[in-house]
C-alpha positions as CSV (number, residue, x, y, z in Angstrom):
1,X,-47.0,22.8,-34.4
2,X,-43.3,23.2,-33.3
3,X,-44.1,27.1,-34.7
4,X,-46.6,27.5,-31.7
5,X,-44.3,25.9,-29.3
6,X,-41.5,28.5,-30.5
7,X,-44.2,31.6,-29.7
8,X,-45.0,30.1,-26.5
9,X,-41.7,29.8,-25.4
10,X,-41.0,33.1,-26.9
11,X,-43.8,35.2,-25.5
12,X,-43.1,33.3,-21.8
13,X,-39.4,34.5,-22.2
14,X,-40.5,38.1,-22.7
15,X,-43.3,38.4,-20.1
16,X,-40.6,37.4,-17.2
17,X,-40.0,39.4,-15.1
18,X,-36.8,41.8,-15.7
19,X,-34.6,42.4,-12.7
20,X,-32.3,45.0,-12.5
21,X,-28.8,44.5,-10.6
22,X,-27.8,47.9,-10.8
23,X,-30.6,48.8,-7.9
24,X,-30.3,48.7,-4.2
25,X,-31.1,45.2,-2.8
26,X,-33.0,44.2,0.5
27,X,-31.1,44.1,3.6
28,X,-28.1,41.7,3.2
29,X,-27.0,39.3,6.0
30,X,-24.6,42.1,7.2
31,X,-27.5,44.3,8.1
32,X,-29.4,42.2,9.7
33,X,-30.0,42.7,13.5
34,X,-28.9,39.2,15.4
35,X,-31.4,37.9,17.9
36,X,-30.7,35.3,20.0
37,X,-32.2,32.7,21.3
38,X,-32.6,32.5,24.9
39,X,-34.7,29.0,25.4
40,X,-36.0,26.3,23.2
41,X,-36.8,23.2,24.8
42,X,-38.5,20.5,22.7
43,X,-39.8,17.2,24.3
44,X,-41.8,14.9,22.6
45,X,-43.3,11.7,24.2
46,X,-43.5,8.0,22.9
47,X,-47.5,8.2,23.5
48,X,-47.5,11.6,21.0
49,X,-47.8,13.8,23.9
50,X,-45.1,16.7,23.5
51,X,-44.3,20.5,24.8
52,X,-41.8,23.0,23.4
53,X,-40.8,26.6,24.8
54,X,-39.0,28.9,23.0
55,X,-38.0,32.2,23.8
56,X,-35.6,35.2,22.0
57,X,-34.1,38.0,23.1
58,X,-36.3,40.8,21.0
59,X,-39.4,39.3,23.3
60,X,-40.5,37.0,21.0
61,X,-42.0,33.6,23.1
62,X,-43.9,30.6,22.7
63,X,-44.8,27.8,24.2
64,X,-47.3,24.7,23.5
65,X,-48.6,22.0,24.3
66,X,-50.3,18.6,23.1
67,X,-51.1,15.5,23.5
68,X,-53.1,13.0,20.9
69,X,-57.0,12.6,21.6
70,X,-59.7,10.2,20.2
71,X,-59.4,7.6,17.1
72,X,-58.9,9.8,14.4
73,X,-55.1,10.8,16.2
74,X,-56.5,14.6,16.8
75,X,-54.5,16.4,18.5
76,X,-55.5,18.5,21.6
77,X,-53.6,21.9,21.6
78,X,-52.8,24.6,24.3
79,X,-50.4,27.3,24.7
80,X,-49.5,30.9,24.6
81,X,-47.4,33.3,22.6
82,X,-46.2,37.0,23.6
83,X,-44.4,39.7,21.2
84,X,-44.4,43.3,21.2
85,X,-46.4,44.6,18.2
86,X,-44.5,47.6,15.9
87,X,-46.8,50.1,17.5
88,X,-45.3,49.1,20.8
89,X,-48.1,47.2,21.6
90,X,-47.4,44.2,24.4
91,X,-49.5,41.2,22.4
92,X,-49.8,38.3,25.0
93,X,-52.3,35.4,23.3
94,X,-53.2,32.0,24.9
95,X,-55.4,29.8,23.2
96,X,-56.9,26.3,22.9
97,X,-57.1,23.6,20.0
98,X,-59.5,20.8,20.4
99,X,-62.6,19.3,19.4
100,X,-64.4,23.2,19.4
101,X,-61.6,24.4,16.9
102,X,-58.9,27.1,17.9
103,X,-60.3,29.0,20.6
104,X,-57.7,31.9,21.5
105,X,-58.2,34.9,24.4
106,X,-56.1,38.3,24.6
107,X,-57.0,41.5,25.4
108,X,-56.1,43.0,21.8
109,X,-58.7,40.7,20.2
110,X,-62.2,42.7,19.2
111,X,-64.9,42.1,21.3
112,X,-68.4,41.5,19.9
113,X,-71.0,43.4,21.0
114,X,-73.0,42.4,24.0
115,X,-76.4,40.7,23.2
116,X,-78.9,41.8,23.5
117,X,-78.1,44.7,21.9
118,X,-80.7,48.0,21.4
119,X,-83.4,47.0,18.4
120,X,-83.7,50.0,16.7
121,X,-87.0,51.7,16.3
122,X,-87.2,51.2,12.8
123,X,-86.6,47.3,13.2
124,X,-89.2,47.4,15.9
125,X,-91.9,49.8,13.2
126,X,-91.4,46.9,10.8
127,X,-92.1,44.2,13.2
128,X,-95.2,45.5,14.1
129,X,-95.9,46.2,10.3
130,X,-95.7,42.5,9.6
131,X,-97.8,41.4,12.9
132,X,-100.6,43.6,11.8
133,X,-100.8,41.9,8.0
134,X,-100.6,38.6,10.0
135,X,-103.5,39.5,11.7
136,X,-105.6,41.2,8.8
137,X,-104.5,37.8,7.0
138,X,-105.6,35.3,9.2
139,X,-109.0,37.3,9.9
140,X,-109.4,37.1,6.1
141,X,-108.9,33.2,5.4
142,X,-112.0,32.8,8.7
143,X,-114.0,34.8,6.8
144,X,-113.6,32.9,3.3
145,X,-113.1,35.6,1.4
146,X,-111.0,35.9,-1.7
147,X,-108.0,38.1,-0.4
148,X,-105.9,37.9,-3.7
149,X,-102.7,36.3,-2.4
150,X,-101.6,32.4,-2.2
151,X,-103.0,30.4,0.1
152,X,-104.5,26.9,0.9
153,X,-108.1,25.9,-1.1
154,X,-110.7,26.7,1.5
């Protein structure tokens, strides 16, 4: 037994991963670029209800707001945060938390299709299709004959 727990340990020392010191490392602390904050203002309520707005100097903001709703203390959410995207993009997103789940709006967010939408002809051919065996079906069981497929006893 203790010779298993030996090759265990073993073969869990030699599968770690091996670092190397000698290469380059990530940017240090020295490299980083300093962003300061501009705003962050936090208030939260006795009743639960609270706001916060924060805002940096790279663009970054955000900014929500709650308050507690119904028995089960769920909390009812709005707000609205804005960045610029690495493509240069201008990303500004409001949204909504409630009892109909996180409902956000924003121009870069994909649209779905309007509906109705065009049926394509082969969707409408196989509609069609399936009407006409309806119909050779149903005048089939009137006429008590045995048509070969499941049905009700006549």
């Amino acid at each position: 037994m203790k010779l298993l727990i030996l090759a265990c340990v073993a073969a869990v020392a030699v599968a770690a991963p091996q670092y190397s010191y000698d290469a380059p490392r990530a940017a240090s602390s020295e490299e980083r670029e300093f962003v300061p904050i501009l705003k962050d203002d936090r208030v939260h309520e006795e009743d639960g209800t609270y706001n916060f707005d924060f805002e940096a100097a790279n663009g970054i903001s955000f900014s929500q707001a709650g308050s507690p709703d119904g028995d089960e203390d769920a909390v009812i959410k709005a707000g609205e945060y804005s960045y610029t995207a690495p493509d240069g993009t201008e990303i500004h997103l409001t949204y909504v938390a409630d009892e109909n789940g996180f409902q956000p709006q924003g121009d870069h967010l994909p649209v779905a299709p309007e509906f109705p939408h065009p049926i394509p002809q082969f969707v409408l051919d196989q509609i069609a299709f399936a009407a006409e065996e309806d119909r050779q079906r149903s005048r089939s069981d009137n006429s008590n004959e045995i048509s070969g497929l499941y049905g009700h006893p006549n």
